[in-house]
C-alpha positions in Angstrom: -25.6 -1.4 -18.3 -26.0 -5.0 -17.4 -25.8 -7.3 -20.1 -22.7 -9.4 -20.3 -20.3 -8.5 -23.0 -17.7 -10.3 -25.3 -16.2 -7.6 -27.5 -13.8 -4.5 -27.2 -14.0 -0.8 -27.3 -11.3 1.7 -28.4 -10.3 3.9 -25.9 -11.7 7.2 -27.1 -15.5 6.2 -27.6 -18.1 7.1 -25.3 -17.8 3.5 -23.2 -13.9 3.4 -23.3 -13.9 6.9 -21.5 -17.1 6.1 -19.0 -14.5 3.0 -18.3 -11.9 4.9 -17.5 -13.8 7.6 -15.7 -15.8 4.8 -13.4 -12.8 3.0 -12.4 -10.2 5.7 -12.1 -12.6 7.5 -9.6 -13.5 4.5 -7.5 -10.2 3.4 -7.1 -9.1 7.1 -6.3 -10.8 7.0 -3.2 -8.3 4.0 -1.8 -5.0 6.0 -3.4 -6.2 9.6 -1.7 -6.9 7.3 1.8 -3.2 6.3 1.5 -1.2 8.8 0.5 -2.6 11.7 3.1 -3.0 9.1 5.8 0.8 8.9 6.3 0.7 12.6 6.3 -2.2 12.7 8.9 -0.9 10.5 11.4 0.9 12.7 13.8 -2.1 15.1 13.7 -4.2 11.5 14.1 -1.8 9.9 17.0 -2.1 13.5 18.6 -6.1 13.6 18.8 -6.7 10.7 19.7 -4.2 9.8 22.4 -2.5 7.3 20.2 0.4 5.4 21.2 2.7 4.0 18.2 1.4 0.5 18.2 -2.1 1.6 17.7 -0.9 3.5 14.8 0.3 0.5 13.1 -2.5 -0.9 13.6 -4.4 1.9 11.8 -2.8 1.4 8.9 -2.5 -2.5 9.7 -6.5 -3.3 10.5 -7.5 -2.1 6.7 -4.7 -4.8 5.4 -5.6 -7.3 7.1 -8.6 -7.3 5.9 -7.7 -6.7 2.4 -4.7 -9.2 2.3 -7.3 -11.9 3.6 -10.3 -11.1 0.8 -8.8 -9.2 -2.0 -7.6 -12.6 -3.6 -11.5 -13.9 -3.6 -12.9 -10.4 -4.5 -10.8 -10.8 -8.1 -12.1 -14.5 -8.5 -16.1 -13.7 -7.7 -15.6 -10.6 -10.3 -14.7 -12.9 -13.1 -17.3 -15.5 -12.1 -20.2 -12.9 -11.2 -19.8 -10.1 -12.6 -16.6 -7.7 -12.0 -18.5 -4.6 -12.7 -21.5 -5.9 -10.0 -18.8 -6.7 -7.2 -16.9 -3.7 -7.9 -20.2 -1.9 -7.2 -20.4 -3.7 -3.9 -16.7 -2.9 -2.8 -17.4 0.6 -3.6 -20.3 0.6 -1.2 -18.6 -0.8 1.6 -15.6 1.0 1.3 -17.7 4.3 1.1 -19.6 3.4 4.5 -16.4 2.2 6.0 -14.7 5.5 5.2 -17.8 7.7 6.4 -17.8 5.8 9.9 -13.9 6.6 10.0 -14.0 9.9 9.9 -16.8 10.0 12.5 -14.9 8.2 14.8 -14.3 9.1 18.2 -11.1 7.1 19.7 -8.5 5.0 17.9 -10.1 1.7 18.8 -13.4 3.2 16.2 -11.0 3.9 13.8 -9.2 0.9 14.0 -12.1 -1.0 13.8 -13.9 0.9 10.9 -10.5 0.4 9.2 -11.5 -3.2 8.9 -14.7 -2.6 7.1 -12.9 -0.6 4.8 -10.5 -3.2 4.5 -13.4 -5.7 3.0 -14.7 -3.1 0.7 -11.1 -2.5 -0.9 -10.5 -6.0 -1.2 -14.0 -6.3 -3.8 -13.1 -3.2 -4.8 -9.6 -2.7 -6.1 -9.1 -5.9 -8.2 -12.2 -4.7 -10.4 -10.4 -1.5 -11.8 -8.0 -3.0 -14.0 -9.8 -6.6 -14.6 -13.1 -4.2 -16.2 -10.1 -2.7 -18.3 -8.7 -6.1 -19.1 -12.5 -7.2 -20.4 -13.7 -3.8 -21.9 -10.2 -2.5 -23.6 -8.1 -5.0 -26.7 -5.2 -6.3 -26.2 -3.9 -3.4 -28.6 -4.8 -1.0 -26.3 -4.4 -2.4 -23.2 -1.0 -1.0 -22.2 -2.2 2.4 -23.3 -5.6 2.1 -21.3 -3.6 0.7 -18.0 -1.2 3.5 -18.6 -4.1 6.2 -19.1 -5.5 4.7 -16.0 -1.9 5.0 -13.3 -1.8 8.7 -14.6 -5.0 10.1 -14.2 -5.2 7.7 -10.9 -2.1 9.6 -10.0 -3.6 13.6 -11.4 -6.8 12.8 -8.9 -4.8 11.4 -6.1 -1.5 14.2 -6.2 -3.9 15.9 -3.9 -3.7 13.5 -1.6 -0.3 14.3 0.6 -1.3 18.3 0.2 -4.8 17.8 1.0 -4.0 16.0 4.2 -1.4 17.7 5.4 -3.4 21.2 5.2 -6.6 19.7 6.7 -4.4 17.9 9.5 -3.0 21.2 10.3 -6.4 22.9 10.5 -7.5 19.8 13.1 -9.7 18.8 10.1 -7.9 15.5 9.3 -11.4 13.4 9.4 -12.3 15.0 5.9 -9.8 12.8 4.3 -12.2 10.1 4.8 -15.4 12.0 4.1 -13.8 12.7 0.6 -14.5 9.4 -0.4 -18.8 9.5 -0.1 -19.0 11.8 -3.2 -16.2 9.7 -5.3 -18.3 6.7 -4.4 -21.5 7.9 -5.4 -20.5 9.5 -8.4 -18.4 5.9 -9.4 -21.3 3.9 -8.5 -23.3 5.8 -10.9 -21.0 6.0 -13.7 -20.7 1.7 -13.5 -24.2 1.2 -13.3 -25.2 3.3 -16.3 -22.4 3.0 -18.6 -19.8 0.8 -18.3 -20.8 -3.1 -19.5 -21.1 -6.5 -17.4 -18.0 -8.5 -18.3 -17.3 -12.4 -17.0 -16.3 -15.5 -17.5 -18.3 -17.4 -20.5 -19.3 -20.1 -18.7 -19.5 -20.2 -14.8 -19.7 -23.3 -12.7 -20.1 -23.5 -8.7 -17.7 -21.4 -7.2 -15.1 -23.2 -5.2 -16.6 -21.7 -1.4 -13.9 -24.2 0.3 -11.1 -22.9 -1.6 -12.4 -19.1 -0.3 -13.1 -20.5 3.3 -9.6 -21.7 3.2 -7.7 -18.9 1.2 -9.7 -16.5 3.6 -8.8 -18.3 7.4 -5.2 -18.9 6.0 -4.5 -15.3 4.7 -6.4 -13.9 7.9 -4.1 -15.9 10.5 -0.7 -15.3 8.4 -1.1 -11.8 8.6 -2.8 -11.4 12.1 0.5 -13.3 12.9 2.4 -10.7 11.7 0.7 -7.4 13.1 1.0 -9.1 16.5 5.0 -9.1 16.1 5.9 -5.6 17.1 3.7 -5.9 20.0 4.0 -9.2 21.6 7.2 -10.2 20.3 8.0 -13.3 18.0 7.8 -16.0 20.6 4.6 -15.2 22.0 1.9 -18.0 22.1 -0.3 -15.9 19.7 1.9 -15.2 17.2 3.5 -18.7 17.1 -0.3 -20.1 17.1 -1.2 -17.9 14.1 1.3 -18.0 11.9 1.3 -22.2 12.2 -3.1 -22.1 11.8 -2.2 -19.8 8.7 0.9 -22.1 7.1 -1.7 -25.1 8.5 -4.7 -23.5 6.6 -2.5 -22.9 3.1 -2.0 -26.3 2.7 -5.2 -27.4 2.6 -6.1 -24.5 0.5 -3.5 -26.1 -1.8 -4.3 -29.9 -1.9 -8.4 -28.2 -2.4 -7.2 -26.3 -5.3 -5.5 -29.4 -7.2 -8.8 -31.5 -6.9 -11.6 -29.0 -7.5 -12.6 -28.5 -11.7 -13.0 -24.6 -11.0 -10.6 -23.9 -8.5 -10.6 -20.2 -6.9 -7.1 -19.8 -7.4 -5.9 -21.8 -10.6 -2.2 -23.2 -9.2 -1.2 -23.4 -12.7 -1.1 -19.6 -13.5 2.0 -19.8 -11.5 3.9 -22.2 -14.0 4.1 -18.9 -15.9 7.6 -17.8 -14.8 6.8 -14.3 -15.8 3.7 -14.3 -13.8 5.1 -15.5 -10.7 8.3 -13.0 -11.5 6.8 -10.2 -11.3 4.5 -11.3 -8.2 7.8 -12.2 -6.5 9.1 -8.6 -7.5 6.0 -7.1 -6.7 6.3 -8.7 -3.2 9.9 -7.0 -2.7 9.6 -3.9 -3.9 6.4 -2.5 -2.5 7.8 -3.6 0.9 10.7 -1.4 0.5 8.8 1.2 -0.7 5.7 0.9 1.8 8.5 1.3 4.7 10.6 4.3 3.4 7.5 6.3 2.4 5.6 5.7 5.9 9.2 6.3 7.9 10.1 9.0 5.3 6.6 10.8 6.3 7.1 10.3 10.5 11.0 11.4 10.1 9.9 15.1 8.4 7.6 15.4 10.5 7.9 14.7 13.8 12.0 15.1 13.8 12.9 17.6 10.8 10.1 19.8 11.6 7.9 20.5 8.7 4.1 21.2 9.1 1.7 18.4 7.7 1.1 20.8 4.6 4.4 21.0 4.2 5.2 17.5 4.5 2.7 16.8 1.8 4.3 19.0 -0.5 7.3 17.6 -0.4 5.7 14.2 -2.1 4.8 16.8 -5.2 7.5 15.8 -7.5 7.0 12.0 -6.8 3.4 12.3 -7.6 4.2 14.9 -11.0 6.8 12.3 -11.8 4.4 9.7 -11.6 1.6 11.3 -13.7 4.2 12.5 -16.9 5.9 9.4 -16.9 3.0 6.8 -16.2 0.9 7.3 -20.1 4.4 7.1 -22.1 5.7 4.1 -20.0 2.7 2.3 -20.8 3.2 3.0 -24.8 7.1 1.5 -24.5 5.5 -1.4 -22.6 3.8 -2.5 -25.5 6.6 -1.6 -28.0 9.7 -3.1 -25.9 8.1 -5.6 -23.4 8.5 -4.9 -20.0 11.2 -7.1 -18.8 14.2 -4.2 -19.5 12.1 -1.7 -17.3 11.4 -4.3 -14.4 15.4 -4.3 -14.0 16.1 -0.7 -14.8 13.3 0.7 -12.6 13.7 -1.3 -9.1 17.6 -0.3 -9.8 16.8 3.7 -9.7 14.5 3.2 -6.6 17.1 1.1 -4.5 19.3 4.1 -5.5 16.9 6.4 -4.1 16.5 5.0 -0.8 20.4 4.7 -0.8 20.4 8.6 -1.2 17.5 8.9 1.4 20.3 7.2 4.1 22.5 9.5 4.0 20.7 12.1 5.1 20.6 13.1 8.6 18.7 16.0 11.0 18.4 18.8 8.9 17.7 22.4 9.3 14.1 22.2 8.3 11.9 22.9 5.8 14.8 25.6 4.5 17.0 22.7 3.5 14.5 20.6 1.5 15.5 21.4 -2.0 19.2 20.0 -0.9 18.2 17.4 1.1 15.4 15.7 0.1 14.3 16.7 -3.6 17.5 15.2 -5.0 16.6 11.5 -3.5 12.8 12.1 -4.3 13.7 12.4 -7.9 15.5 9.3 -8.4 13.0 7.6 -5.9 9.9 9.2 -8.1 11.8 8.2 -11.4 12.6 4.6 -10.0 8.9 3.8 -9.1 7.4 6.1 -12.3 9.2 3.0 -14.7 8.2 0.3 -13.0 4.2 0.3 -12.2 3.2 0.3 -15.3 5.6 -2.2 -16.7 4.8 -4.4 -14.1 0.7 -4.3 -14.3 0.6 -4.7 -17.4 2.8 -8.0 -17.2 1.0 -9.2 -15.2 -2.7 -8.9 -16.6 -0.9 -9.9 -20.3 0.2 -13.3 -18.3 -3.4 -14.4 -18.2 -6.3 -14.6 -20.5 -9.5 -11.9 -20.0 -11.2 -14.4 -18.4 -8.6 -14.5 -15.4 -8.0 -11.6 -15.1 -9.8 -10.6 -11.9 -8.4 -13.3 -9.9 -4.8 -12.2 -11.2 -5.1 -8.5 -10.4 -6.6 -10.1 -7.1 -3.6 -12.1 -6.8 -0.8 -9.4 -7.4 -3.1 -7.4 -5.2 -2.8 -9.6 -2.7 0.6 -9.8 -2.8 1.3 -6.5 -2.9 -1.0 -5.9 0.4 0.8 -8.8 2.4 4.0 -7.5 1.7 3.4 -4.1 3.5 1.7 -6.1 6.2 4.7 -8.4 6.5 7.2 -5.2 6.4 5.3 -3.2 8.8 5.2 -6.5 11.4 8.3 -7.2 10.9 10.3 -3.2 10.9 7.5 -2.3 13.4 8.9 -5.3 16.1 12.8 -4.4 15.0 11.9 -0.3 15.1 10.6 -0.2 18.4 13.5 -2.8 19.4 15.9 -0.9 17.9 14.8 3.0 19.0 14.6 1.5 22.2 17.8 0.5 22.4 19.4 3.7 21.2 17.8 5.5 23.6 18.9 3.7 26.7 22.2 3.8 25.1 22.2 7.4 25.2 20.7 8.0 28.1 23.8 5.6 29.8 26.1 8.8 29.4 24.1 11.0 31.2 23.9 10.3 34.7 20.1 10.5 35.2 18.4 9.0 38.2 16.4 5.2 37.3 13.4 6.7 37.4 13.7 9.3 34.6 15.4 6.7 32.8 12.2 4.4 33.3 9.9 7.5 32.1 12.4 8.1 29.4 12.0 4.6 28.3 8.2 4.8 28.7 7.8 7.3 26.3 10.0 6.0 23.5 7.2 3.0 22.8 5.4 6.5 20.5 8.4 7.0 18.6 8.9 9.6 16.8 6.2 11.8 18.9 8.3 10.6 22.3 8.7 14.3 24.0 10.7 14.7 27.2 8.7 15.9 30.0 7.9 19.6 31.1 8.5 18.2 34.6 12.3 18.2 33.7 14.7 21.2 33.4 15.2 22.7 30.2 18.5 22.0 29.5 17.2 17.9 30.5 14.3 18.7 28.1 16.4 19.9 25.4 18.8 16.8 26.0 16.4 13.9 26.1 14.7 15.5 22.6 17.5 15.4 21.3 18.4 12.1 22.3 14.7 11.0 20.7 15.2 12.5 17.5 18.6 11.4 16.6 18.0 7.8 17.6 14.8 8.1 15.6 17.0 9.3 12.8 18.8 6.3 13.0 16.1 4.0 12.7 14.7 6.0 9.6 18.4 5.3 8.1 18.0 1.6 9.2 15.2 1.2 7.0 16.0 2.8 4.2 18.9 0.2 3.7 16.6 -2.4 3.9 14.4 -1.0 1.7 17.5 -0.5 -1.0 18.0 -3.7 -0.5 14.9 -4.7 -0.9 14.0 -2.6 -4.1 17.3 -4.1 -6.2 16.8 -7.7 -5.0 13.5 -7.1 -7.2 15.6 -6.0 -9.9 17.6 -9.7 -9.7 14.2 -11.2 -9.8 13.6 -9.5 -13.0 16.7 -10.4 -14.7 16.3 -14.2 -14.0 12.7 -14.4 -14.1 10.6 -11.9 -16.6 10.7 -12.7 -20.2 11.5 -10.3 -22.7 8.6 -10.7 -25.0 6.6 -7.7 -25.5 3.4 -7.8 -23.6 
């Protein structure tokens, strides 16, 4: 369909389910690329003779990207069409993903992650602003809660999948996954799902985007350079003041122009900057613990990649039974008491994931781990929908591209920021408890120096067969406690970071229902 529409559909009629069906698939194909690519990265870093910089950077190049564009892929879906540039991100996320998996070195991947990167940033705001336009307000809470459920049912393969095709040295299919998904979604939009945006269009503000795009670009460039060139280095410094240098102007633009890409004034709402503040929090902490979760089980506690992705089962079961009801008490209660309650449960999780140290394996998971994934899973499972549908209920239909863009956005920069920033202080840190440890063994300079060498890949630092095995067995040793103390190291932060977003809550979300 390509006529422009004005009116609603239930959720049960033919276009309601063609809605959800188009969108839930498309934006599958971004949720199955994250959640099995913290699984696949040992098997990835392994193949590919990958260092642990360069896999920050793998997950680092496809936010970039999207941190810089995803705010002006929300805005040109409300002024030309979010069901025609949802279309196009699909497209260029599918070719991005097909070129991924047939790279052939980590600078390929790395650099098809950027292309992927720009078709998720036209991609992902579409999903929910073509739910905003097609579903009423009525049903809004139930569609966006239909659509985190069956988001999470397609994607709970995700983990599993990965980590059974990473330990068959097929990891690459996780990306080839994504041509079918894409086809079939591209499909599905153009035939059945109507055009929706705003009534009445005028030039779109290209300075505004020029600006929003160099600043966002810059900031977060800034940021990824952190771990490895440290936070006084000329190119970091440089960046991060062109970026700050480049929002400015962005922001005196957007005061003068009639139609600005990003209206300043949404943020007078306090509930909609709340919750963009909160989303900024949280999904930091929980970006970190997940990716640092997934490296510790792996590389140090010892489970396979399968088994690794198994153990994110109940999280994603959790997800999928609670996601359809939360939506429902949304739209009864508000979603102001679940913003505080939920961030609370997760920081509680993270708390329980500290305190647990090398373990004997996959043997020990049900008393290790699946107690803190619970509360983790039930922490996260009360909060996403509450705080999606906040903030599309903060802004009229006709906005509310450029706000999913927005919280997007936010969301996106936050992992960036959280990966620069615990990806500098990991390496520091690891670092320096291993040349800690290796000071009370008396070892000659020059295994220290090799010692040292290898701890820049983390958790895959092995000693050397050219040492004895009891040295061997010592140095490992040595690398996977230290590494265990980094893992504990963030998950404080990220407690810390999940129930600051709980304060943010209680001062700054109504209580209105949404």
């Amino acid at each position: 369909m390509s006529t422009q529409t004005e009116h609603h559909y239930p959720l049960n009629c033919p276009t309601g389910r063609w809605t959800m069906f188009s969108t839930i698939l498309a934006t599958s194909m971004a949720f199955i690329d994250g959640s099995a690519l913290n699984v696949i990265l040992p098997s990835l870093q392994q193949d590919l003779e990958a260092d642990g910089v360069d896999l920050f950077w793998v997950l680092n190049s496809y936010l970039l990207m999207l941190a810089a564009l995803i705010i002006v892929g929300g805005s040109l879906g409300d002024k030309l069409g979010r069901v025609k540039v949802f279309k196009f991100g699909i497209l260029v996320f599918t070719i991005g993903s097909a070129l991924c998996g047939l790279s052939q070195d980590i600078t390929q991947l790395i650099a098809f992650r950027t292309i992927q990167g720009i078709g998720g940033a036209f991609m992902i705001p579409g999903s929910l602003s073509i739910i905003s336009a097609v579903f009423s307000k009525e049903e809004k809470g139930k569609a966006i809660g239909t659509w985190s459920a069956a988001t999470t049912i397609v994607t709970i393969c995700g983990p599993v999948l990965g980590g059974a095709l990473a330990d068959a040295g097929l990891w690459r299919l996780i990306f080839f996954i994504n041509l079918p998904l894409g086809l079939l979604s591209i499909i599905a939009l153009q035939l059945k799902v109507p055009e929706s945006k705003q009534p009445k269009v005028s030039a779109i503000d290209w300075w505004g985007a020029v600006l929003l795009v160099l600043s966002l670009s810059a900031l977060t460039f800034g940021f990824l350079e952190m771990p490895e060139l440290g936070y006084q280095h000329w190119v970091v410094i440089t960046s991060l003041i062109l970026g700050t240098f480049f929002m400015a102007l962005f922001v005196i633009v957007e005061r003068k122009v009639d139609e600005p890409m990003v209206p300043l004034t949404m943020f007078k709402n306090l509930t909609f900057s709340g919750v963009n503040l909160l989303s900024f929090f949280l999904y930091a902490g929980m970006g970190a613990v997940m990716l640092f979760l997934s490296l510790n089980i792996i590389q140090v506690q010892g489970y396979s990649q399968l088994q690794a992705g198994l153990t994110f089962l109940p999280f994603s079961i959790i997800m999928v039974l609670a996601a359809r009801k939360m939506g429902e008490l949304t739209s009864k209660y508000g979603a102001r008491r679940f913003l505080i309650l939920g961030p609370t449960v997760t920081g509680l999780g993270c708390v329980w994931f500290a305190f647990i140290g090398m373990t004997d394996g996959p043997s020990a998971y049900w008393t290790t781990y699946f107690p803190p994934f619970l509360v983790f899973a039930l922490g996260v499972s009360i909060t996403v929908v509450p705080l999606t549908t906040a903030v599309m209920a903060c802004v009229d239909d006709s906005k509310s591209g450029i706000a999913s863009g927005i919280n997007n956005s936010v969301t996106r920069i936050s992992g960036t920021i959280i990966n620069a920033i615990l990806g500098a202080i990991v390496i520091l840190i690891f670092g320096s408890f291993v040349q800690e440890s290796l000071q009370g063994m008396q070892v000659s300079a020059s295994i220290t120096n090799e010692v040292m060498d290898e701890a820049t890949k983390l958790g895959e630092a092995v000693a050397s067969k050219d040492y004895s095995k009891e040295l061997q067995a010592s140095v490992n040793r040595i690398f996977d406690l230290s590494f265990i103390n980094v893992y504990q190291i963030v998950c404080w932060i990220s407690a810390g970071l999940a129930f600051l977003s709980a304060a943010i809550a209680y001062f700054m979300v109504e209580g209105k229902k949404v």
